[in-house]
N, C-alpha and C positions, 0 to 999 in steps of 0.2 A: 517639513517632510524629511524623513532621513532614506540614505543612501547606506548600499553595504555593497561596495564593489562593482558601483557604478549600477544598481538594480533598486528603485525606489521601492521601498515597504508599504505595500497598502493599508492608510491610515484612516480609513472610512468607519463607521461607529460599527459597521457589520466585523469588518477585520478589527478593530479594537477589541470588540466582545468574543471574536474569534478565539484571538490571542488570551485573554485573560481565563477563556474557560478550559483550555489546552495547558494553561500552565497553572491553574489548579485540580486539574484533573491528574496530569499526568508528570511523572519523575523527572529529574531538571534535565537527565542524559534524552527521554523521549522528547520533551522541549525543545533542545536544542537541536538536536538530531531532525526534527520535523522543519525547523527555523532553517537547517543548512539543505534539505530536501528542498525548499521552494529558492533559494536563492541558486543553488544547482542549477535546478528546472529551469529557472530564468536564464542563467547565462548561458544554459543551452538552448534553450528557443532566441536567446537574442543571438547567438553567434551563426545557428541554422538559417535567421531571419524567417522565425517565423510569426504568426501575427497567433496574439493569444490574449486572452481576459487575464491582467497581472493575477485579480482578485480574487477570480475561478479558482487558479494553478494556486493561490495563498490558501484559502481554505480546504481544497484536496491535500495540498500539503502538510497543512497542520492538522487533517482530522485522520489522516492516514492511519495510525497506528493508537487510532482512542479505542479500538474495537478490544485492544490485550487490555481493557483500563473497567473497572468497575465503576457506574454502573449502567456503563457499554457493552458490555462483555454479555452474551447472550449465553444460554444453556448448550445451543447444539451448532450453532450457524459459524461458518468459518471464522476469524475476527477480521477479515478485510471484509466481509458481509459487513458485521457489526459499526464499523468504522464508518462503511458507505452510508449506513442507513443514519446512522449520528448526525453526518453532515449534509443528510436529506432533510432531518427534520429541522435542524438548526436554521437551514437557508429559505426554510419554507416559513420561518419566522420572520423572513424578512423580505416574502412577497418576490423572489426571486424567480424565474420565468424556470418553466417544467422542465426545458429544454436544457437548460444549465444547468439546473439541477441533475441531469442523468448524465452530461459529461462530467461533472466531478464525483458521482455515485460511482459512474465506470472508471474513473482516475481510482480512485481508491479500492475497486470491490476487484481490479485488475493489474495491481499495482507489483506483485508478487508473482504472476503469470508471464514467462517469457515469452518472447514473437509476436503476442500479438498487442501488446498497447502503442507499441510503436508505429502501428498502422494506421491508428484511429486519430482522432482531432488532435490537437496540437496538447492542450489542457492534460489530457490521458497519455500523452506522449512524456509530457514533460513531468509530470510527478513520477513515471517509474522511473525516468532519466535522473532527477534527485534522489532518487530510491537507491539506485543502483552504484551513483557515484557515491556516495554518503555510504552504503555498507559494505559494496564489496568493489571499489575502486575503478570502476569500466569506467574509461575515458578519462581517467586522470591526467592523462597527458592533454587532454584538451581543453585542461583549463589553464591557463597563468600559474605560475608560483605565487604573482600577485594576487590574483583572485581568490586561490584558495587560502591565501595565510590573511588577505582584507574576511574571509567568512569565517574562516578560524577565532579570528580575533575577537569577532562579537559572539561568538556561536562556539564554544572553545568543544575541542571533543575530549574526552575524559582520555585518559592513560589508559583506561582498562577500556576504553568503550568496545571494542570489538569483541568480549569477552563479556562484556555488560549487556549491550543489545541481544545477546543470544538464550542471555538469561530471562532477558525482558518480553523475548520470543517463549519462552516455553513458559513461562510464569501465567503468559494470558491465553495459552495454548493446553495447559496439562490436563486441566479437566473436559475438556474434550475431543480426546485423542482422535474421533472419529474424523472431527473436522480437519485436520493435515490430510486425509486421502488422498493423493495425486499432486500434492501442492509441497512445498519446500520445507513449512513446518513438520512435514516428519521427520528431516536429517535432524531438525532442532530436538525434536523428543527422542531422536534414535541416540543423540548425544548423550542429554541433559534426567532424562527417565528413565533405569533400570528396569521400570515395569512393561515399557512401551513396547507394543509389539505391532508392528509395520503389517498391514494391509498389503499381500498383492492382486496386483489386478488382475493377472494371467487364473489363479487361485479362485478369485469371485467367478470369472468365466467358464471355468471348467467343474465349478461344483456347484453352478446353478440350479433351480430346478427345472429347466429343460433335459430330457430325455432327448436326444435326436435322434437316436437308433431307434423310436416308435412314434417319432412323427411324420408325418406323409401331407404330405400336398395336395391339391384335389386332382383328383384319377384325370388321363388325360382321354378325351372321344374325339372322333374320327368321326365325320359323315359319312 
């Protein structure tokens, strides 16, 4: 059984096939980057002391971002839809109870949503908590120097990666501009896309088609 920073890797035939079909699916930086989201995950529900399924939190982990990956990648559906649904059907392959199944659906289909994963079960808590330390550095300080250069080490991040995953974000996002509405991948296409033109909400609101200056309510009577 191996260790990475004092956090055992779930070695089960489910997580073996997990692993080998996330690292032929997907590029070595999505790999790795999915690899250092569950060991995150883990040192931060082990440091919160929280109680959680390792093997849940492994596979929300590593199917987190198969959604930007063909042939995951759906025509219209967000890709953390796409992701969730991947690792629905994957675990339903192995007779996995429904119930877990929708904490690691909601781990991944929420994983990109601030404020609220971290309210939810521990599973869905901890993959956005990998999520977040692994791209844009929250709680850095709360892990070891030790811990993250033992995750580094097996799990190396590329030189360019913060510059890489960004790419790796609108690569599986471009052709359906619509699915960023309200979610984080539009800063990626407002970046990365010349053509992308941002949706506002305030905008759908006000040029819906409701009329309100000729709708009315039912007449009020009086006995």
């Amino acid at each position: 059984m191996k260790t990475v920073a004092g956090i055992l890797i779930p070695d089960s035939q489910m997580a073996r096939a997990a692993t080998q079909l996330v690292r032929d699916t997907e590029s070595d930086l999505l790999f790795h980057h999915s690899s250092r989201v569950f060991l995150f995950g883990a040192l931060a529900g082990q440091r919160k002391q929280l109680r959680f399924d390792s093997e849940l939190l492994y596979i929300g982990a590593m199917f987190h971002d198969m959604g930007l990956q063909a042939p995951y990648s759906s025509p219209h559906d967000r890709f953390e839809v796409d992701g969730a649904n991947a690792a629905r059907d994957f675990l339903r392959g192995y007779h996995i109870d429904e119930a877990d199944i929708d904490q690691v659906w909601d781990a991944i289909a929420l994983h990109t949503t601030p404020g609220i994963p971290q309210h939810k079960k521990p599973v869905v808590a901890l993959v956005t908590a990998g999520v977040e330390m692994d791209v844009l550095g929250l709680d850095y300080d709360g892990f070891s120097a030790a811990e993250r250069n033992a995750v580094i080490a097996v799990h190396p991040r590329e030189s360019h990666f913060k510059e890489g995953i960004i790419d790796a974000f609108a690569q599986g996002t471009k052709h359906k501009p619509e699915s960023t509405f309200g979610n984080v991948k539009a800063d990626v296409l407002a970046l990365k896309d010349p053509g992308y033109k941002r949706v506002n909400f305030c905008s759908l609101i006000l040029g819906s088609a409701w009329n309100d200056a000729h709708v009315h309510g039912p007449a009020c009577t009086h006995a």
